[in-house]
DSSP file (Angstrom, degrees, kcal/mol; ACC not computed):
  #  RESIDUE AA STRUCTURE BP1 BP2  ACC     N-H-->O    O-->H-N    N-H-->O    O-->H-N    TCO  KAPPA ALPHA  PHI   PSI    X-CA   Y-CA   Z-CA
    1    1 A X              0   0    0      0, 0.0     2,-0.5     0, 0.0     0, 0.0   0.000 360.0 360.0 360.0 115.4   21.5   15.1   -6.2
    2    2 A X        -     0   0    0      1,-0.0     2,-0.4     0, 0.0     0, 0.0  -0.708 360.0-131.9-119.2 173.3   22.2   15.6   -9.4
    3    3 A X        -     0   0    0     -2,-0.5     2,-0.3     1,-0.1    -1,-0.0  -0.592  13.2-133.2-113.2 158.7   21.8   13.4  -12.0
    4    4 A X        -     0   0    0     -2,-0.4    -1,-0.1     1,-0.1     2,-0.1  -0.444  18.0-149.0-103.2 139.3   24.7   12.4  -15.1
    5    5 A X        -     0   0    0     -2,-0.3     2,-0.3     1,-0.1    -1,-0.1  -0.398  32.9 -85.4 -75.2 168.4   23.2   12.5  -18.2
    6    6 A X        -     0   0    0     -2,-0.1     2,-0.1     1,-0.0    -1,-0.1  -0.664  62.8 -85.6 -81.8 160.8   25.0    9.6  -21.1
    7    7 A X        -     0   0    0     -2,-0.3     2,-0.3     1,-0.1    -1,-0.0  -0.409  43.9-108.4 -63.5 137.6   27.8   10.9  -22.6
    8    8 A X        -     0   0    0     -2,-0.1     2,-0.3    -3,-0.0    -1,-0.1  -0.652  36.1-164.0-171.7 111.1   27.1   13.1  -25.8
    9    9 A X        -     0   0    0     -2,-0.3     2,-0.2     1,-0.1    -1,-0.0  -0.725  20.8-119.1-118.1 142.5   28.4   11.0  -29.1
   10   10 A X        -     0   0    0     -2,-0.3    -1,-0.1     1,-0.2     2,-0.1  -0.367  33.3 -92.0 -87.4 164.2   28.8   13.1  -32.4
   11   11 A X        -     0   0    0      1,-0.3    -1,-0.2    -2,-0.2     3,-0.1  -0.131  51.4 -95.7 -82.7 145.0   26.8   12.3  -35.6
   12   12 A X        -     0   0    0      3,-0.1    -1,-0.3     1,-0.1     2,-0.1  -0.441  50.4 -81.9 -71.3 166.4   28.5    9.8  -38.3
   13   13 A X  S    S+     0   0    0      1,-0.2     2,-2.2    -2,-0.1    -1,-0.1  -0.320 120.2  14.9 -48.0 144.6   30.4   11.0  -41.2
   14   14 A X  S    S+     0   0    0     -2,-0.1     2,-0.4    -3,-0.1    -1,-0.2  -0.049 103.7 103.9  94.7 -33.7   27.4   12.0  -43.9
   15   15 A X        +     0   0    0     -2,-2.2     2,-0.3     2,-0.0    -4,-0.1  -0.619  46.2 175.9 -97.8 119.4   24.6   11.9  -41.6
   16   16 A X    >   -     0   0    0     -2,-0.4     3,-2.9    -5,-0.1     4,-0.3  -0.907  44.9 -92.4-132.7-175.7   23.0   15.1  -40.2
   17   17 A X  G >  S+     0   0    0      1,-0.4     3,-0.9    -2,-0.3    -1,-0.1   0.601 112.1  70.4 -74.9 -34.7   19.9   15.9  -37.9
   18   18 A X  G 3  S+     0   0    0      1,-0.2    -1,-0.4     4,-0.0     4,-0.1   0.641  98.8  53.9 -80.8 -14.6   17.3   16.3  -40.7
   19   19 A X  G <  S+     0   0    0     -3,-2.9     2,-0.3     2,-0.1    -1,-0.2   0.603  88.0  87.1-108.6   7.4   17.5   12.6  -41.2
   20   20 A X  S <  S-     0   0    0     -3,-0.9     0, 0.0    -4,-0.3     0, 0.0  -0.787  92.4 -87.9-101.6 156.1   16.9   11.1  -38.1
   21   21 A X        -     0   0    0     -2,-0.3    -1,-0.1     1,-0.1     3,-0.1   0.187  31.2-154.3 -53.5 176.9   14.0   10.3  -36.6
   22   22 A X  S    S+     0   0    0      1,-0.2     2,-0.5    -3,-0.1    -1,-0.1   0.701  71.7  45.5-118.7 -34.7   12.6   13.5  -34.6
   23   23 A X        -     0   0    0      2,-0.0     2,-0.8     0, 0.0    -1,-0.2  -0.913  67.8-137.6-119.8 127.4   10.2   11.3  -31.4
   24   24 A X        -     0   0    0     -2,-0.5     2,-0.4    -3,-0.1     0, 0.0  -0.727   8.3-146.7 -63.4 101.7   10.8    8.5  -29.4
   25   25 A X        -     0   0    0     -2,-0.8     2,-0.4     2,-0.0    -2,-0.0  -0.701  20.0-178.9 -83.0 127.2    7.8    5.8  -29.0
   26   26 A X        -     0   0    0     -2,-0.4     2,-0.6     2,-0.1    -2,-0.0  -0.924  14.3-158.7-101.6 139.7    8.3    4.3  -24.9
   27   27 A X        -     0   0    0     -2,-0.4     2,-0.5     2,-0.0    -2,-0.0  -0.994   6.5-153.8-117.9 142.6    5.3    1.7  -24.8
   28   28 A X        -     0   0    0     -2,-0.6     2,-0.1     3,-0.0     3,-0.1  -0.986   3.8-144.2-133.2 103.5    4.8    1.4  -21.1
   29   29 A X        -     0   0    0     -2,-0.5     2,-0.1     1,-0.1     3,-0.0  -0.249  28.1-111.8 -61.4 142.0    3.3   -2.0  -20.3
   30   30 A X        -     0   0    0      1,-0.1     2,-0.2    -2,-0.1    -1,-0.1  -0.568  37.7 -96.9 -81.4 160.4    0.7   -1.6  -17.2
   31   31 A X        -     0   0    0      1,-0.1     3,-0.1    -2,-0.1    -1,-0.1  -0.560  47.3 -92.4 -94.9 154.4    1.7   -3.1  -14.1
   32   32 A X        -     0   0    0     -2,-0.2     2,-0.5     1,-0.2    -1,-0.1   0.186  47.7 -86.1 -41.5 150.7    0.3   -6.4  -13.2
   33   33 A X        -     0   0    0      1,-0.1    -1,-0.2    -3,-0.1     3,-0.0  -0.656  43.8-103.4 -42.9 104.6   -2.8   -7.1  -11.3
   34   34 A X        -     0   0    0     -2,-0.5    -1,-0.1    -3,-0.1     3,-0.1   0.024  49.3-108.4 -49.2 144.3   -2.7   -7.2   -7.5
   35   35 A X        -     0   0    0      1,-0.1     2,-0.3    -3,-0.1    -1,-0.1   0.030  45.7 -85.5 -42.5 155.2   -2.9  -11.0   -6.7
   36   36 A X        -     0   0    0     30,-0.1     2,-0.1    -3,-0.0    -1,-0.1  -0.755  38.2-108.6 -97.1 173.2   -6.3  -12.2   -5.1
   37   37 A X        -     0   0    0     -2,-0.3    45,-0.1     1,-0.1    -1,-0.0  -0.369  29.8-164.9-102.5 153.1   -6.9  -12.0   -1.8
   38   38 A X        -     0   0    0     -2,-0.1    48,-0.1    47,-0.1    -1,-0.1   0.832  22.3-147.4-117.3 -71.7   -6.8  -16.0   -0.1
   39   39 A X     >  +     0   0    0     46,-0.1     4,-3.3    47,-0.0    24,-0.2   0.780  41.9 148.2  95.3  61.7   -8.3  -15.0    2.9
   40   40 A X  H  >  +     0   0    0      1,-0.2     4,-2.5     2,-0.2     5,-0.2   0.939  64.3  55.2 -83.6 -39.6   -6.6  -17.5    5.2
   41   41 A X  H  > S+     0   0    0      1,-0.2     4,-2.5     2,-0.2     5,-0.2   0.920 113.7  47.8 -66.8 -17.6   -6.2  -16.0    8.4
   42   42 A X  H  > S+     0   0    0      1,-0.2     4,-1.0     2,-0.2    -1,-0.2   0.964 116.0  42.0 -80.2 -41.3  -10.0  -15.6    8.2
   43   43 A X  H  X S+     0   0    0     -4,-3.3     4,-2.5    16,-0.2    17,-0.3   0.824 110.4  59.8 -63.8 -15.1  -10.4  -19.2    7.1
   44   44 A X  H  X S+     0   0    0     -4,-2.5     4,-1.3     2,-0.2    -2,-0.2   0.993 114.8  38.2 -65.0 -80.2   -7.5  -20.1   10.1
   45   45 A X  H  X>S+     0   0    0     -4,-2.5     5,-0.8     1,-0.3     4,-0.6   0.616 112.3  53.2 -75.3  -3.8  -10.0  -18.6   12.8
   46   46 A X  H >X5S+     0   0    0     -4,-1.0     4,-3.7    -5,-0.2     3,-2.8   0.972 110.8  58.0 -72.6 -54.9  -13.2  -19.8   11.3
   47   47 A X  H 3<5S+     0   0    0     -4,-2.5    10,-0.3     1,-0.4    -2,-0.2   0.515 120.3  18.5 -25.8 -47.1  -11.5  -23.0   11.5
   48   48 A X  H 3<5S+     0   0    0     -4,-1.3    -1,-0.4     8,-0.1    -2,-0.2   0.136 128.7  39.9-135.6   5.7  -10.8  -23.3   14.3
   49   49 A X  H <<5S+     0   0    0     -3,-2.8     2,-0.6    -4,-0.6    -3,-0.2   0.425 132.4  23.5-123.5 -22.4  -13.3  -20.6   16.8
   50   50 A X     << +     0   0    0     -4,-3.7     6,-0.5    -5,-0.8     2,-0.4  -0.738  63.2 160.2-152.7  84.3  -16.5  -21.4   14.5
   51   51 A X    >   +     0   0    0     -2,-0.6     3,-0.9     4,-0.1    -4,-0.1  -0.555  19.0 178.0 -99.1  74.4  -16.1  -24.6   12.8
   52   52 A X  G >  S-     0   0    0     -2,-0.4     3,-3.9     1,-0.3     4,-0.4  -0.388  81.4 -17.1 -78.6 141.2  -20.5  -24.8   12.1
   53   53 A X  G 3  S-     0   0    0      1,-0.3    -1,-0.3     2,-0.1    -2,-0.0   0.626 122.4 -63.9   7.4  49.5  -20.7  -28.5    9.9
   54   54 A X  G <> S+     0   0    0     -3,-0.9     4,-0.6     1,-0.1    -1,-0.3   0.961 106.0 133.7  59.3  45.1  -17.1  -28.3    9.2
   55   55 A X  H <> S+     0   0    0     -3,-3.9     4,-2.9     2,-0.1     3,-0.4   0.934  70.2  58.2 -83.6 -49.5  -17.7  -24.9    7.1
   56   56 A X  H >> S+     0   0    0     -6,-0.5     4,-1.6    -4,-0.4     3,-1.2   0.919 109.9  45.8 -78.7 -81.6  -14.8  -23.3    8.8
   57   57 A X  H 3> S+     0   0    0      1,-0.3     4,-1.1     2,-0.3    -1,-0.2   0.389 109.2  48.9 -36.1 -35.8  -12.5  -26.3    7.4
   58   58 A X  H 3X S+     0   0    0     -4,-0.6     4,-4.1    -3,-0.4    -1,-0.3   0.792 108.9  57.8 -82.3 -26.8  -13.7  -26.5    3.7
   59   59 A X  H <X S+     0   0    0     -4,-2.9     4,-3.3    -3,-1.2    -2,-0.3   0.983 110.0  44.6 -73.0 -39.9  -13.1  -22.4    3.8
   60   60 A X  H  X S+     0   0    0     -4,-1.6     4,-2.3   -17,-0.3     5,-0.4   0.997 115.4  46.9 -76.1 -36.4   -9.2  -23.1    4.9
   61   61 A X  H  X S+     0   0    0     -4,-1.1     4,-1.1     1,-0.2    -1,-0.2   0.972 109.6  50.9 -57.1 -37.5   -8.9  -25.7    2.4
   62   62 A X  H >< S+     0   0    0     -4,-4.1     3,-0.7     2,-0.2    -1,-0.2   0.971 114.0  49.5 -32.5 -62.9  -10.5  -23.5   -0.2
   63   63 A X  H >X S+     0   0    0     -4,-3.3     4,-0.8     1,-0.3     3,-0.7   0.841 108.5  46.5 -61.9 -38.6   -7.8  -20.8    1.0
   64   64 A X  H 3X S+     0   0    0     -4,-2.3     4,-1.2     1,-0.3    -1,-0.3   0.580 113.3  54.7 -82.0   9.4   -4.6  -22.9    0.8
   65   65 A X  H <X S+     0   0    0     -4,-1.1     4,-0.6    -3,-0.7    -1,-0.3   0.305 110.4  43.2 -83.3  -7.4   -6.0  -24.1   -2.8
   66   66 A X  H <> S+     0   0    0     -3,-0.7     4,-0.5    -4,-0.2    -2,-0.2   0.565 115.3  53.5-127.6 -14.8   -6.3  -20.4   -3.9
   67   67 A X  H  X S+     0   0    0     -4,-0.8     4,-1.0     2,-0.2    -2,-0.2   0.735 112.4  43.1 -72.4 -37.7   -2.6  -19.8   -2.1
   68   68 A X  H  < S+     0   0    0     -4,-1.2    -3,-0.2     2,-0.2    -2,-0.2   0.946 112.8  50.3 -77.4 -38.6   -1.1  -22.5   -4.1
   69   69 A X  H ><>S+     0   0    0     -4,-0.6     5,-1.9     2,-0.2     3,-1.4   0.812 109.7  53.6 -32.2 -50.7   -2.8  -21.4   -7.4
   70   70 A X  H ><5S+     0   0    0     -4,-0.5     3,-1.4     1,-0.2    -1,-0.2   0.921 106.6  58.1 -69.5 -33.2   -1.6  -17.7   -6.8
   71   71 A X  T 3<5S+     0   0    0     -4,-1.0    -1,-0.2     1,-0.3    -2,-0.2   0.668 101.4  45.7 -68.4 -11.7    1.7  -19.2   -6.5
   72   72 A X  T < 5S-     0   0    0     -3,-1.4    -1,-0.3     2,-0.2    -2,-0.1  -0.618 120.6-112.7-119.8  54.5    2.0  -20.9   -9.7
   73   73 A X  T < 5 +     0   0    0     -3,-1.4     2,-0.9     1,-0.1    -3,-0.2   0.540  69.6 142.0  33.0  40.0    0.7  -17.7  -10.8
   74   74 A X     >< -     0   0    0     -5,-1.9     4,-0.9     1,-0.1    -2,-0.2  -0.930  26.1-175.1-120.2  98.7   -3.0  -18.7  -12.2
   75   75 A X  H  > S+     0   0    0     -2,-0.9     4,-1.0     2,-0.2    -1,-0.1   0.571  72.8  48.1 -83.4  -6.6   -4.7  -15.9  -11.2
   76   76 A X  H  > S+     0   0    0      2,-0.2     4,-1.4     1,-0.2     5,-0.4   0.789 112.3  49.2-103.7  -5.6   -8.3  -16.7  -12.1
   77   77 A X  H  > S+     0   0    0     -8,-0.1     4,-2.0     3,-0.1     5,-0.3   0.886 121.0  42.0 -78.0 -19.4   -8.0  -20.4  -10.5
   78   78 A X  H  X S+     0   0    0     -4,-0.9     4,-1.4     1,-0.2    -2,-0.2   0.730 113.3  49.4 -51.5 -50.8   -6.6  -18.1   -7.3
   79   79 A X  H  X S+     0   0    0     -4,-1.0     4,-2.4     2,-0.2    -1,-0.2   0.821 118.7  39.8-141.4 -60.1   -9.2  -15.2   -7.7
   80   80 A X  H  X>S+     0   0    0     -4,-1.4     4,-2.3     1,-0.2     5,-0.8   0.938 112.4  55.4 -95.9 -30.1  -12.4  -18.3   -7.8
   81   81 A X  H  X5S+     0   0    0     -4,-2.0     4,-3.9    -5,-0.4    -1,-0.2   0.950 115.0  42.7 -38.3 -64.6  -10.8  -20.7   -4.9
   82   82 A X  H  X5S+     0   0    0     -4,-1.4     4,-2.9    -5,-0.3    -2,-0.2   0.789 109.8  50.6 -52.4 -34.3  -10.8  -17.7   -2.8
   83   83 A X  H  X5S+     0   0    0     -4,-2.4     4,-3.1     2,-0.2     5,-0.3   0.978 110.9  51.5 -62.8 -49.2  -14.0  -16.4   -3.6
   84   84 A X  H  X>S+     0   0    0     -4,-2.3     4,-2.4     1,-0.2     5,-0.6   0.981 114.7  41.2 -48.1 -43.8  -15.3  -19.8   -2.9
   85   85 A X  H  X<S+     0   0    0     -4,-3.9     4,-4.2    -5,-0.8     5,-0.3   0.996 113.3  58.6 -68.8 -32.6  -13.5  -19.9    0.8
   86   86 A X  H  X5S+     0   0    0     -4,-2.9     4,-1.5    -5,-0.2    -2,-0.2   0.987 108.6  42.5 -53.2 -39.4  -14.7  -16.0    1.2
   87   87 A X  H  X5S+     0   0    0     -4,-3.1     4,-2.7     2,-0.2     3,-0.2   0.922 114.4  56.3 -63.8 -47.7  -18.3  -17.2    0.7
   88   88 A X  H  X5S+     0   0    0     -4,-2.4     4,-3.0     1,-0.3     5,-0.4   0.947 107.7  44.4 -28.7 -63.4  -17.6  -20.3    3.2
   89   89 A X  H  X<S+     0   0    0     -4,-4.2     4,-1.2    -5,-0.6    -1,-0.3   0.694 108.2  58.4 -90.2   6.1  -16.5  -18.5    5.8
   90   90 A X  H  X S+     0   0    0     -4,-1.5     4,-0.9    -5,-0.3    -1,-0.2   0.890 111.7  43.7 -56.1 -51.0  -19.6  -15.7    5.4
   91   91 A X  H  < S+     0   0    0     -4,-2.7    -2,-0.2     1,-0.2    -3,-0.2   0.312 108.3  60.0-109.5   8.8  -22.3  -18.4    5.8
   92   92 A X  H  X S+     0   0    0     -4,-3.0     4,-4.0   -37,-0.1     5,-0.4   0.729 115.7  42.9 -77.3 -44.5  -20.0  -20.3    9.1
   93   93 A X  H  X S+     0   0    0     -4,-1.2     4,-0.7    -5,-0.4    -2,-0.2   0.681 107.0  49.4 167.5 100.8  -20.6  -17.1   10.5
   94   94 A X  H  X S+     0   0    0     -4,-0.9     4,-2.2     2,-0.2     5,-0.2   0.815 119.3  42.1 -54.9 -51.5  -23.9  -16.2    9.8
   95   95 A X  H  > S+     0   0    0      1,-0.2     4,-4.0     2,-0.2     5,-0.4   0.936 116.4  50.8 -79.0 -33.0  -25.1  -19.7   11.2
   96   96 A X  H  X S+     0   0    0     -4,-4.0     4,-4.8     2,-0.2     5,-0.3   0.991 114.8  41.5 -60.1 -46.1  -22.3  -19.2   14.2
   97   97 A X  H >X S+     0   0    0     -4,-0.7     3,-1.2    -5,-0.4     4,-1.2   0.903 118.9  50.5 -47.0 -71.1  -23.9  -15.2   15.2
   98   98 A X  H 3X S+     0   0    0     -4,-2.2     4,-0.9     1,-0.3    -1,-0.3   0.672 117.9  37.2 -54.9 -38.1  -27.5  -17.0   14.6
   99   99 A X  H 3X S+     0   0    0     -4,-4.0     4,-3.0     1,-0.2    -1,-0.3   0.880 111.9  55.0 -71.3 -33.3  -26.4  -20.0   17.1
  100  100 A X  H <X S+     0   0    0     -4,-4.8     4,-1.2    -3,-1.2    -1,-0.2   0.808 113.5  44.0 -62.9 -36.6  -24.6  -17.9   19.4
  101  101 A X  H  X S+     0   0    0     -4,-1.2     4,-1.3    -5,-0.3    -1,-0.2   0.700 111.6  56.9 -81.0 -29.4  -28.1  -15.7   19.7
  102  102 A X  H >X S+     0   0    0     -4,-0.9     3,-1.3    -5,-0.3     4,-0.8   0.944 101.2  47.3 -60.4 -63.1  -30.1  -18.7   19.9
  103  103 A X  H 3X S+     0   0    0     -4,-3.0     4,-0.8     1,-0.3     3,-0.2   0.772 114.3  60.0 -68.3  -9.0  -28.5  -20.4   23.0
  104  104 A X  H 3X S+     0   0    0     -4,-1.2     4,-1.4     1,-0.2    -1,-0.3   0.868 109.1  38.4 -48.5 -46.3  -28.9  -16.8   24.5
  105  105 A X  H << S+     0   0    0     -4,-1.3     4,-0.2    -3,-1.3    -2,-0.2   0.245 110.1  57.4 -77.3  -3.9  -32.0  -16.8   24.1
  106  106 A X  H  X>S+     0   0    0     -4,-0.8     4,-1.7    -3,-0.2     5,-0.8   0.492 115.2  43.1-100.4 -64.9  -32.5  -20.5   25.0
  107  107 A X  H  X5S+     0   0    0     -4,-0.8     4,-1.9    -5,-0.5    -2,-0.2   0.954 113.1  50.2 -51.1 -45.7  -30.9  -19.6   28.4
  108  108 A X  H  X5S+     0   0    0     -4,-1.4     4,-1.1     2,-0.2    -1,-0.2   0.914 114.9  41.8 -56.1 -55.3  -32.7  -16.2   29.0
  109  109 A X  H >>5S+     0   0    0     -4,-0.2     4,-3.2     2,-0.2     3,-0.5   0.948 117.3  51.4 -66.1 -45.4  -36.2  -17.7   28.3
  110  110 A X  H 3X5S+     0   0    0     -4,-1.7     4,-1.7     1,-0.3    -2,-0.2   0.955 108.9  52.8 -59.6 -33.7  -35.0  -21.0   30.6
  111  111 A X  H 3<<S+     0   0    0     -4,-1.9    -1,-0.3    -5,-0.8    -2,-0.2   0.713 107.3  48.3 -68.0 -27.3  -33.9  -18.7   33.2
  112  112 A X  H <X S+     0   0    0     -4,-1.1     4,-1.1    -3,-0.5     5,-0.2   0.842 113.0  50.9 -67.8 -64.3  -37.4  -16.8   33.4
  113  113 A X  H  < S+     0   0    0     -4,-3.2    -2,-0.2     2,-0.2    -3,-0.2   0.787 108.0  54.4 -63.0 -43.5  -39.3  -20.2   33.5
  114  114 A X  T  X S+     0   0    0     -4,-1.7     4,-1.2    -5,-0.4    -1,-0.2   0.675 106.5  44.0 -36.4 -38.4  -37.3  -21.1   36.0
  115  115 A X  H  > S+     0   0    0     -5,-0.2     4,-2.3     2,-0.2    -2,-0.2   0.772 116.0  48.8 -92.8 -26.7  -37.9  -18.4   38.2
  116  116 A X  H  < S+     0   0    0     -4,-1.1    -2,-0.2     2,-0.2    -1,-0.2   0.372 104.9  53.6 -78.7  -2.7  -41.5  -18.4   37.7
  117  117 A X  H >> S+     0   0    0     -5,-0.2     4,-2.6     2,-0.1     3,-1.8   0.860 113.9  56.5 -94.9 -54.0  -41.6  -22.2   38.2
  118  118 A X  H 3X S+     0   0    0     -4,-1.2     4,-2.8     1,-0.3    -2,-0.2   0.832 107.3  43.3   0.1 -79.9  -39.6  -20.6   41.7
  119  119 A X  H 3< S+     0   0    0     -4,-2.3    -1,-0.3     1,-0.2    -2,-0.1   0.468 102.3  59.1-100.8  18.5  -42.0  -18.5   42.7
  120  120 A X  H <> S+     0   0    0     -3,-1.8     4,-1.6     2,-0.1    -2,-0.2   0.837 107.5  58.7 -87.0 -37.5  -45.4  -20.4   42.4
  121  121 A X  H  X S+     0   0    0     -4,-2.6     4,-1.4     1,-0.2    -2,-0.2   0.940 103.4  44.2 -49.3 -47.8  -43.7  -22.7   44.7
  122  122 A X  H  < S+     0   0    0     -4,-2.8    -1,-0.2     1,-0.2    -3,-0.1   0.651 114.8  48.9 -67.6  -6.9  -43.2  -20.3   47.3
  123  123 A X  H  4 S+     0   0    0      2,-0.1     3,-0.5    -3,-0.0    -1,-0.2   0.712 116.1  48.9 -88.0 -25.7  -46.8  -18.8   47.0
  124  124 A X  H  < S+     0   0    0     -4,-1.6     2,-1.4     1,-0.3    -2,-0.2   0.864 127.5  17.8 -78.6 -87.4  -48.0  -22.5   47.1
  125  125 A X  S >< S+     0   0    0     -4,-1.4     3,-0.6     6,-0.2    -1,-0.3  -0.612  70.1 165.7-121.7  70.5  -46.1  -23.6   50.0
  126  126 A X  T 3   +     0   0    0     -2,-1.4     3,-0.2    -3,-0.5    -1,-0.2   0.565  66.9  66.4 -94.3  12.4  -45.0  -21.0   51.9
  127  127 A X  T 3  S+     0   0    0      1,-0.2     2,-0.5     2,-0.0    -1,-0.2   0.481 108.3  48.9 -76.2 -21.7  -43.9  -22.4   55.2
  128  128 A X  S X  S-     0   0    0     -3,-0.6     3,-1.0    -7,-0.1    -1,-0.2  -0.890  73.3-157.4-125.7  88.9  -40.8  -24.3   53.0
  129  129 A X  T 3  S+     0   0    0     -2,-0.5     3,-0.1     1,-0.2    -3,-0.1  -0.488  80.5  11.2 -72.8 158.9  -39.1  -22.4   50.9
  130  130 A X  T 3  S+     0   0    0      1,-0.2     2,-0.3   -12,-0.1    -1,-0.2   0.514  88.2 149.6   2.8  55.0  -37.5  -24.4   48.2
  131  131 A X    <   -     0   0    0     -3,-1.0     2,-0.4    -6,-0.2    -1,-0.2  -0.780  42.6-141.9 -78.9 129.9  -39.4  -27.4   49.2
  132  132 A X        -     0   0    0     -2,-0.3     2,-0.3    -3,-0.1    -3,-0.0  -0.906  20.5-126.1-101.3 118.2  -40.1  -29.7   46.2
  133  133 A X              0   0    0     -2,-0.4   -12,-0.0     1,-0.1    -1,-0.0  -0.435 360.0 360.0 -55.7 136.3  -43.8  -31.2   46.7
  134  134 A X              0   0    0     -2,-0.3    -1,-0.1     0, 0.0    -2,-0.0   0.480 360.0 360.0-106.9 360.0  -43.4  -35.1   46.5
């Protein structure tokens, strides 16, 4: 490919090479900042799999407030909405992992007690299995 140079213009009448300037200044503006990150889909599924005291719900409002702010192109109200919904939807879930671990552990331990409650009956009363003394 090759490429066409512009078209090669002659000098004025009078004028020759020793009076024009000799360097070209380019200022080359840097390119914009990437946008900030919104974090909606994260607030979308907080929202809605791990809503812990409606955490999940302020983080998506957070996010479409930091999507409409990026859109009118105010990148530091964009930049602190978003942080605010990232943070949201960190501590729904923290407190979701911590609930989810709980009621595991709520079940595990009930299941244990259960089975021990189990088999003192059948040492007590071992002619009736799962016979409830009355």
């Amino acid at each position: 490919m090759e490429r066409s140079l512009p078209p090669y213009e002659p000098l004025a009448e009078g004028l020759d090479m020793e009076g024009l300037p000799r360097s070209t200044v380019v200022t080359v503006e840097p390119p914009p900042p990437p946008p900030p990150r919104d974090h909606l889909a994260w607030s979308l599924c907080s929202a809605l799999y791990a809503n812990f005291c409606c955490l999940g719900f302020m983080a998506l409002v957070f996010s479409i407030k930091s999507r409409d702010r990026k859109v009118l192109r105010d990148y530091s109200g964009a930049l602190s909405y978003g942080s605010t919904a990232k943070y949201l939807n960190i501590t729904a879930l923290v407190l979701n992992i911590f609930l989810i671990i709980l009621i595991i552990v709520l079940i595990a331990t009930g299941t244990i007690t259960m089975m021990n409650v189990l088999h003192q009956q059948q040492e007590q009363y071992p002619q009736y299995p799962f016979h409830r003394p009355t």
